[in-house]
C-alpha positions as CSV (number, residue, x, y, z in Angstrom):
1,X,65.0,-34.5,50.9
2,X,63.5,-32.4,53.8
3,X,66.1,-29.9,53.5
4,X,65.7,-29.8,49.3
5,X,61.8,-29.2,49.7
6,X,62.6,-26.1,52.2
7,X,64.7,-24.5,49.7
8,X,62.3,-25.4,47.0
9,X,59.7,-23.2,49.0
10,X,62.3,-20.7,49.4
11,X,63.1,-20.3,45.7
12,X,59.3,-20.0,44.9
13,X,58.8,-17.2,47.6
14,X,61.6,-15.7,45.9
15,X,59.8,-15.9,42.6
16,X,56.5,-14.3,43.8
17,X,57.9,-11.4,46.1
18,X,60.6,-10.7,43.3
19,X,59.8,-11.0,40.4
20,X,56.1,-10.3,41.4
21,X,53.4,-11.1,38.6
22,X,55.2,-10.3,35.2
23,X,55.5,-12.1,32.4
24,X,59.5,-12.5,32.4
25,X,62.5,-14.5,31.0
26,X,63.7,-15.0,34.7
27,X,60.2,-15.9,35.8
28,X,59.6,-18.2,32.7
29,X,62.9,-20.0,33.6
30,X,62.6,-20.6,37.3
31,X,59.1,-21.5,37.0
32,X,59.8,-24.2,34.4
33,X,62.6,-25.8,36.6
34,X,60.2,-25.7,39.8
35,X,57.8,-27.9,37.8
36,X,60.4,-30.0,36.3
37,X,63.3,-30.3,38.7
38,X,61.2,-29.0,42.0
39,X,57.2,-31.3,42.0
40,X,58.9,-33.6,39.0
41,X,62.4,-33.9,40.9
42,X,60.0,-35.2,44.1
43,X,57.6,-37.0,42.4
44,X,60.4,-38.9,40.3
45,X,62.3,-40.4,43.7
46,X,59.2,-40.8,45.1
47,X,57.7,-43.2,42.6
48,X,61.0,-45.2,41.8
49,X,61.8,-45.2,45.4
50,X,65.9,-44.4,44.4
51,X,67.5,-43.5,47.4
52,X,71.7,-44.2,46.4
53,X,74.5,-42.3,46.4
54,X,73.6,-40.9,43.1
55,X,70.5,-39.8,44.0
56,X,71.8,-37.7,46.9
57,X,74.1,-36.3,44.4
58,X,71.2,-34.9,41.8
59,X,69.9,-33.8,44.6
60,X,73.3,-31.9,45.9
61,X,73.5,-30.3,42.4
62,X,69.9,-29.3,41.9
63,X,70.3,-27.4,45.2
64,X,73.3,-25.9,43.9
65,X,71.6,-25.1,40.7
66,X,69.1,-23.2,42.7
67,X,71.8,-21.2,44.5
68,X,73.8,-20.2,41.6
69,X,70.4,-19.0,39.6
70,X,69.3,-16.8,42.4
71,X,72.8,-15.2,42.9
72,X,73.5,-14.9,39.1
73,X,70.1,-13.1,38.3
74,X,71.0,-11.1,41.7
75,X,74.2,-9.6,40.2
76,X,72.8,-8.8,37.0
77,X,70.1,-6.8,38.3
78,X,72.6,-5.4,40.6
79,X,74.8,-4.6,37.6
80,X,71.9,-2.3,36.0
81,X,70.1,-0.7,38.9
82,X,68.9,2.0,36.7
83,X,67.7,-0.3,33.9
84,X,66.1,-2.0,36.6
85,X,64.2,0.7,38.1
86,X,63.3,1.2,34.7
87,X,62.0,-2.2,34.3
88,X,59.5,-1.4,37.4
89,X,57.7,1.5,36.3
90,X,57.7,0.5,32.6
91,X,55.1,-2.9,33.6
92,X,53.4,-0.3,36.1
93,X,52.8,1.8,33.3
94,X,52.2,-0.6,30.5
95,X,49.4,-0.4,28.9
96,X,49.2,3.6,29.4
97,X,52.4,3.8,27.1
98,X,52.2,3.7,23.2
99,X,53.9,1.3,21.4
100,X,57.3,2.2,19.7
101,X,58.2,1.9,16.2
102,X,61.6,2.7,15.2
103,X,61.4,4.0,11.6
104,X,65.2,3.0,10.9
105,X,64.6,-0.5,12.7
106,X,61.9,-1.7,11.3
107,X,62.9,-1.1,8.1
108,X,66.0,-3.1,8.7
109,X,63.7,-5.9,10.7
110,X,61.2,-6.1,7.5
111,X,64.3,-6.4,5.0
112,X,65.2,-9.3,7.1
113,X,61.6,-11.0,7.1
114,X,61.8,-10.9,3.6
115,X,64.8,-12.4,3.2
116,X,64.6,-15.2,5.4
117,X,60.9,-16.0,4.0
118,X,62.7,-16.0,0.8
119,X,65.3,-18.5,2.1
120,X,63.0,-20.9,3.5
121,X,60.6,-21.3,1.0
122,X,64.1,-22.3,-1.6
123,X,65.1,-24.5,1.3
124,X,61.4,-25.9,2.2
125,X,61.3,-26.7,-1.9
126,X,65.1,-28.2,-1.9
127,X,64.1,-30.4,0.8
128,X,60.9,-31.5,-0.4
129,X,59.3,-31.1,3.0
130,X,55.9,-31.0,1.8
131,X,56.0,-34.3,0.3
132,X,57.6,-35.5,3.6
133,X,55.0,-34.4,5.8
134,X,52.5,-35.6,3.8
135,X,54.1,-39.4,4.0
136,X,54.5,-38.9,7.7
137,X,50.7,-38.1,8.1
138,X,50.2,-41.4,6.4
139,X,52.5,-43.3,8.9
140,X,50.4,-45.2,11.4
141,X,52.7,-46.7,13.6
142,X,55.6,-45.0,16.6
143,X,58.0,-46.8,15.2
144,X,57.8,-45.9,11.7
145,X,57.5,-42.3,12.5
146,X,60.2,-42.5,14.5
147,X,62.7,-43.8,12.0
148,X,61.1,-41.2,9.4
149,X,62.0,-38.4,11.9
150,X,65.4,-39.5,12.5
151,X,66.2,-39.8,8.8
152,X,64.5,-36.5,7.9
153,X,64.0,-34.5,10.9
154,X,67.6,-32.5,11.1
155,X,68.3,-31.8,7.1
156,X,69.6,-28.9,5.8
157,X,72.6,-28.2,7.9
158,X,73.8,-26.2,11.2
159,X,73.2,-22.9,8.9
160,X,69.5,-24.1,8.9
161,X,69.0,-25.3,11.9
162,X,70.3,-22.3,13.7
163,X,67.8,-19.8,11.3
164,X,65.1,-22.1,11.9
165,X,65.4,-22.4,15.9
166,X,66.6,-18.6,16.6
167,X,66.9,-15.7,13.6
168,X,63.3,-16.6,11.9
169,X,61.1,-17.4,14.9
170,X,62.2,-14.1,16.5
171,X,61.3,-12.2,13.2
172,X,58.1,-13.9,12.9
173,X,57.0,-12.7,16.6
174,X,58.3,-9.2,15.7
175,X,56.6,-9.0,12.6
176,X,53.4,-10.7,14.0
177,X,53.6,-7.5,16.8
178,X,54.7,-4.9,14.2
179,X,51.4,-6.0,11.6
180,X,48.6,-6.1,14.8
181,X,50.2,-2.5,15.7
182,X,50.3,-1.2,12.2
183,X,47.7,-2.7,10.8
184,X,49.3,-1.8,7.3
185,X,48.2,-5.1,4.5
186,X,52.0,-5.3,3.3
187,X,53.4,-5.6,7.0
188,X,50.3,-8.0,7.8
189,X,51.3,-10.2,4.4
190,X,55.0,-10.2,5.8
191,X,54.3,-11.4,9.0
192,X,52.0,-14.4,7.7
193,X,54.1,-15.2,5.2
194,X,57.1,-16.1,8.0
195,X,55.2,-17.4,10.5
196,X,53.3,-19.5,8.5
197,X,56.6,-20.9,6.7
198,X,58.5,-21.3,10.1
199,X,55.6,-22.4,11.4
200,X,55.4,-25.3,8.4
201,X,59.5,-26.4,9.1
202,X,58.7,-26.7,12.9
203,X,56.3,-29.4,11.4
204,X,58.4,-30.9,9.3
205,X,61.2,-31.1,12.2
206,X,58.6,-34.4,13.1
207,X,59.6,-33.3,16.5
208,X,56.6,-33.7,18.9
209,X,56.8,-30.0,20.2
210,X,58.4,-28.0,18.2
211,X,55.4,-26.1,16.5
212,X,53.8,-26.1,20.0
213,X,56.6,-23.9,21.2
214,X,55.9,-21.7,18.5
215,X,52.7,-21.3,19.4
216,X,53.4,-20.6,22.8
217,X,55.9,-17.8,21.2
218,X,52.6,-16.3,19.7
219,X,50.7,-16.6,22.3
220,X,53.3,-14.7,24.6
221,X,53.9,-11.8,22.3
222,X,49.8,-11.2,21.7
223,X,49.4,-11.7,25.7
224,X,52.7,-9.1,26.1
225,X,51.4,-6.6,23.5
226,X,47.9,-6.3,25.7
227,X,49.7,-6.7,29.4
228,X,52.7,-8.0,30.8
229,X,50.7,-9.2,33.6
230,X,50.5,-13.2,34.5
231,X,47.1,-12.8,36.3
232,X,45.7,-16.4,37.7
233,X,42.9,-16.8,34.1
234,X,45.5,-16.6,32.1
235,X,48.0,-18.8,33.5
236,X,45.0,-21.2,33.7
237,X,44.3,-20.7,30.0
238,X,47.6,-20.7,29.1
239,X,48.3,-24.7,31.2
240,X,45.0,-25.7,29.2
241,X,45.7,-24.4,26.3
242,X,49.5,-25.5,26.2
243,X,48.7,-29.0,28.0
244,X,46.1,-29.4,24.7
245,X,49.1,-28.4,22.1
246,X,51.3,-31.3,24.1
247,X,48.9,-33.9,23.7
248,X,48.1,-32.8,20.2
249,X,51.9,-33.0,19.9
250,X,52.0,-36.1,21.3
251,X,48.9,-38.1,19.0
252,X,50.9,-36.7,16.1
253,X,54.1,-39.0,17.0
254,X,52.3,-41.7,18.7
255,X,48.6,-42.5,17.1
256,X,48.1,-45.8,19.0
257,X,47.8,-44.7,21.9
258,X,43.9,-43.2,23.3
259,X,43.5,-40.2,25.5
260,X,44.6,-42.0,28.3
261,X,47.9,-43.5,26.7
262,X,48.4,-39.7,25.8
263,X,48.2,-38.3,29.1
264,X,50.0,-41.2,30.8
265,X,53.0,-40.3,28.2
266,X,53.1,-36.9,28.9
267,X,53.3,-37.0,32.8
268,X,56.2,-40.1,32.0
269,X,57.6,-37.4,29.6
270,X,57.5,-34.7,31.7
271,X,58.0,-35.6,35.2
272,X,60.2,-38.5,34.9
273,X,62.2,-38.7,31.8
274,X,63.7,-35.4,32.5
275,X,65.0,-36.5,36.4
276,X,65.7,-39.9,34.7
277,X,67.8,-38.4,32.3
278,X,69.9,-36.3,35.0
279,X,69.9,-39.3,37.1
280,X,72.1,-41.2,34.4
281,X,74.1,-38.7,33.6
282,X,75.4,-38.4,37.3
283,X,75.8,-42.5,37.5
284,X,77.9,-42.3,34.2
285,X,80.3,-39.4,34.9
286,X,82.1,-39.5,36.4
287,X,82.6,-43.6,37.6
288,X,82.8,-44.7,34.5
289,X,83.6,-42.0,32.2
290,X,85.8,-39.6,33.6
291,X,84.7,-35.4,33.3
292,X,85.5,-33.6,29.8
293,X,86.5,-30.2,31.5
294,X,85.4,-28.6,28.5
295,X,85.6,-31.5,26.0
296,X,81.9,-31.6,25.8
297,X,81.6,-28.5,23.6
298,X,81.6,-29.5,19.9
299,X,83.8,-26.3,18.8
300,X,86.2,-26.7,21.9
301,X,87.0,-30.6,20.9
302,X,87.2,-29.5,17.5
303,X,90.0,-26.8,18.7
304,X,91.2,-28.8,21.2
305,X,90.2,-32.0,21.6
306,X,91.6,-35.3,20.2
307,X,89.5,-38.2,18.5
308,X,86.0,-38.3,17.5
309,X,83.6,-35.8,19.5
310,X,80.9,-38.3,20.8
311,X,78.4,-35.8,22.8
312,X,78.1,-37.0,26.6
313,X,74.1,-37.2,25.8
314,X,75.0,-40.1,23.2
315,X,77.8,-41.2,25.5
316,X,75.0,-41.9,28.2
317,X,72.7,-43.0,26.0
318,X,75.3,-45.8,24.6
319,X,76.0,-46.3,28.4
320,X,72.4,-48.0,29.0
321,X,72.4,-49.4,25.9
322,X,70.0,-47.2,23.4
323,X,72.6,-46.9,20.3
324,X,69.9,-45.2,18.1
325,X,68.3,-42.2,20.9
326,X,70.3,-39.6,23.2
327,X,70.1,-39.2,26.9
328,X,68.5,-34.9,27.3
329,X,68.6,-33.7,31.0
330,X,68.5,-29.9,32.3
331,X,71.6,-28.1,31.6
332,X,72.4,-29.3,35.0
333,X,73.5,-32.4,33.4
334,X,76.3,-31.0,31.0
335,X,78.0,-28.6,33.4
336,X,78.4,-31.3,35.9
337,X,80.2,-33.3,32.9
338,X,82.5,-30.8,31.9
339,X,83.6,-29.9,35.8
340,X,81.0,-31.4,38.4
341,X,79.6,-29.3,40.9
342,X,81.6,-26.0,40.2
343,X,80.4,-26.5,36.5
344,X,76.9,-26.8,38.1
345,X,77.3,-23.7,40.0
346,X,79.1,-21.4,37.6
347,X,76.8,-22.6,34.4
348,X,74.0,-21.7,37.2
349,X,75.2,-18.2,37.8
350,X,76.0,-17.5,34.0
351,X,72.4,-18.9,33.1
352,X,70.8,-16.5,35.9
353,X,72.4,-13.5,34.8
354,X,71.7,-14.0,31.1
355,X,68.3,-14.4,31.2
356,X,67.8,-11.5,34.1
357,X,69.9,-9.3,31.7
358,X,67.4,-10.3,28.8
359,X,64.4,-9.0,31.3
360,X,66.8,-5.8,31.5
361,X,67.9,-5.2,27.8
362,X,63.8,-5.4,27.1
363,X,63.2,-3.0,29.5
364,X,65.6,-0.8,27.8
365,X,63.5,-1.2,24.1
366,X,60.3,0.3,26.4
367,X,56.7,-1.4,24.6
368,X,58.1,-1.8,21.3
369,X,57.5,-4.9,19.0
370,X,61.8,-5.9,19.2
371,X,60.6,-5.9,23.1
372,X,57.8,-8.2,23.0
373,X,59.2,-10.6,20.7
374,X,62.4,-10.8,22.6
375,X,60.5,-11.8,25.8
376,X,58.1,-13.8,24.3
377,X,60.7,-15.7,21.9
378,X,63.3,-16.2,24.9
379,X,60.4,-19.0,26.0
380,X,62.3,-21.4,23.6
381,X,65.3,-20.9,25.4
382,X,64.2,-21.5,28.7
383,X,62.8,-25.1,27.0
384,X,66.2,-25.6,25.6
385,X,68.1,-24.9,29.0
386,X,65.5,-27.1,30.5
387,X,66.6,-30.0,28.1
388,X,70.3,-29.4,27.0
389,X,73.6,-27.8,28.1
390,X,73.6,-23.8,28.7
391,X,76.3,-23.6,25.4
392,X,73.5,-24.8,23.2
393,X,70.5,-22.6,24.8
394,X,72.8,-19.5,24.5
395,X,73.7,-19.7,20.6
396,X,70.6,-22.2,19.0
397,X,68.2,-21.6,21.5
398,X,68.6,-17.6,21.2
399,X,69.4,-16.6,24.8
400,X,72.1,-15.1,23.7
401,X,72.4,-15.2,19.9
402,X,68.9,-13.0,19.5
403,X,70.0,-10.0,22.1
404,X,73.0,-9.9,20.1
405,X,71.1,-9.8,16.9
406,X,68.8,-6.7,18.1
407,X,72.1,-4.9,19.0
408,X,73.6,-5.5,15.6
409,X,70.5,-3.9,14.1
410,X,70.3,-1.1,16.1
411,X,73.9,-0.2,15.5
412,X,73.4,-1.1,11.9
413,X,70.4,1.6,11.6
414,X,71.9,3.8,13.7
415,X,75.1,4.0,11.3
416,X,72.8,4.2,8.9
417,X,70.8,6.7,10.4
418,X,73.5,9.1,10.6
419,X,75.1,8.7,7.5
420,X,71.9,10.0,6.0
421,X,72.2,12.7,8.6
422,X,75.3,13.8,7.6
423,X,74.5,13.5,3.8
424,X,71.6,15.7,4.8
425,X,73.9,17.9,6.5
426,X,76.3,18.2,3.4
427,X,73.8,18.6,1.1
428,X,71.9,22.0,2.7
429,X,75.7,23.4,2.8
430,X,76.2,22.4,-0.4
431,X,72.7,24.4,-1.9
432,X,73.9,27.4,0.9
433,X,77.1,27.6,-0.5
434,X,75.4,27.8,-4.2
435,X,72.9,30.6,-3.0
436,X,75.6,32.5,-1.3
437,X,77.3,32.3,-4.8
């Protein structure tokens, strides 16, 4: 464990001479995991006092994780020297620089806004969410909200789901930007409209955080918008404020329980349910189940696979006997089912790289509102790397699903943008050719 804490202060010196004090994907990510899998990975062995072969193993992998990050993020900034240059004198210069608005853009991103806010308010109505919130606020009990979430919590299918954790929050955030920076009334009604919708499904997920993620979006883009900077008030602010959200979270699911309870589940929660959870995933595979080498992905099984696809985090769960729950570690925990330490270690170095080439791709868009929101949205994924396997945080939670949505738009308004060129074009030699006439 001596040699895990010296490489634990190495990766945190990395953090602060590298990635200095920005507001980043990278730094977002590697900061989370230093909490969770760095104090709460030490704190966790300490307290149950597990010392086994399996321990040394989470340990083994966590180490590895650490590594492959480092390297991955490496590469990618290696891979865009200029972009990262870029990168440099654009949070330098920050707040001396005007913010962009792309005319085609935005009028792409606010077509979108409308549509989705008109999709969700048919699907909010289909689903009768408002009538199940309101029965859920009347539920007094953990157990009975529990089996009210897991009965209405994930309706409305993978098309939903994948809107409401990716395409609308991102929207929302640019949108929220766009209406602070235009001030105009129609782009200000646009942006509450969305937010206040997505924010009203995160709600009626009965999840106990995801509405405080969304706030945490917010509260990113407004902080980005001002500075980039992640001076020591407002990461202080930001812990309060955030640690307040949890425990708000947390009295929503669990109303029994007084200030004390609260806190006392959210330290279990965060500190040691997340090692515990990795911790059983490395006793289970591969012992007693043997690794899926890629069987673990839902769309891979269903391509290739044979039988039922049961998820390894229901597999594990089944394993200690919870039939009803599933076992969520860091994405750790997948990659070492699918292939064991060389899963950890490549799904480190993808996971490095993509989220260092999301700090680079914003650097690109300079202090424009698709900027901002990408940055301050990609906070969701590093929560969902932190919780699930890398193949879920790259499509539903956005790390890789949003980027590719921004270059889609781009190219769609560029396309568009020229085509009107060139009918612009045709049309003055069009009126020459008549005046020459």
């Amino acid at each position: 464990m001596t040699a895990y804490i010296v490489l634990l202060a190495v990766v945190a010196a990395y953090l602060a001479l590298r990635e200095g004090r920005w507001i980043s994907v990278t730094a977002m990510l590697l900061g989370a995991l230093l909490v969770l899998y760095g104090g709460g990975h030490l704190y966790y062995y300490d307290r149950s006092g597990l010392q086994d072969r399996v321990a040394e193993r989470v340990t083994l992998a966590l180490s590895l994780m650490w590594v492959g990050l480092i390297v991955g993020v490496e590469l990618a900034r290696a891979a865009a020297p200029a972009a990262s240059a870029l990168r440099s004198t654009l949070l330098r210069t920050w707040q001396q620089r005007p913010v962009v608005l792309s005319t085609g853009d935005r009028a792409l991103w606010r077509l979108l806004a409308l549509a989705l806010i008109g999709y969700l308010a048919v699907m909010f109505l289909l689903l009768g969410k408002a009538q199940q919130v309101l029965e859920f606020m009347t539920l007094d009990t953990e157990l009975a909200k529990r089996e009210f979430r897991l009965a209405a919590g994930a309706q409305g299918g993978y098309l939903l789901g994948i809107v409401l954790a990716a395409a609308a929050p991102f929207v929302a955030l640019y949108m929220s930007v766009s209406a602070v920076v235009t001030r105009r009334r129609d782009d200000i009604a646009i942006a509450a409209a969305l937010c206040a919708i997505v924010f009203l499904f995160k709600v009626g997920s009965f999840h106990k955080a995801q509405w405080v993620w969304f706030l945490v979006q917010l509260m990113l883009a407004m902080r980005l918008l001002r500075s980039p900077r992640a001076n020591l008030p407002w990461l202080i602010g930001g812990v309060a404020a955030f640690t307040a959200a949890l425990l708000v979270g947390a009295q929503f699911a669990y109303p029994e329980l007084d200030v004390l309870g609260l806190w006392g589940f959210l330290t279990y929660r965060v500190f040691e349910i997340t090692n515990e959870g990795l911790y059983q995933f490395m006793y289970v595979y591969p012992e007693y189940i043997p690794h899926a080498y890629g069987m673990n992905v839902g769309l891979l099984h269903t391509l290739f696979g044979e039988g039922e696809f049961v998820a390894a985090h229901t597999r594990v769960a089944q394993f200690f006997g919870s039939f009803d729950a599933t076992n969520n570690a860091v994405f750790v925990a997948d990659a070492w089912v699918e292939f064991g330490y060389a899963g950890v270690l490549g799904a480190a170095l993808v996971v490095g790289a993509v989220v260092k080439s999301i700090d680079v791709l914003a650097a690109t868009l300079g202090r424009s509102p698709v900027a901002i929101a990408l940055v301050a949205f990609s906070f969701y994924g590093v929560i969902t790397l932190c919780s699930t396997s890398a193949f879920t945080a790259l499509l539903t939670g956005g790390l890789l699903s949003v980027p590719l949505l921004i270059i889609l738009v781009r190219s769609l308004s560029r396309s568009l943008g020229n085509e009107l060129a060139l009918r612009r074009s045709l049309h003055s030699l069009d009126e020459s050719v008549i005046h020459s006439q």
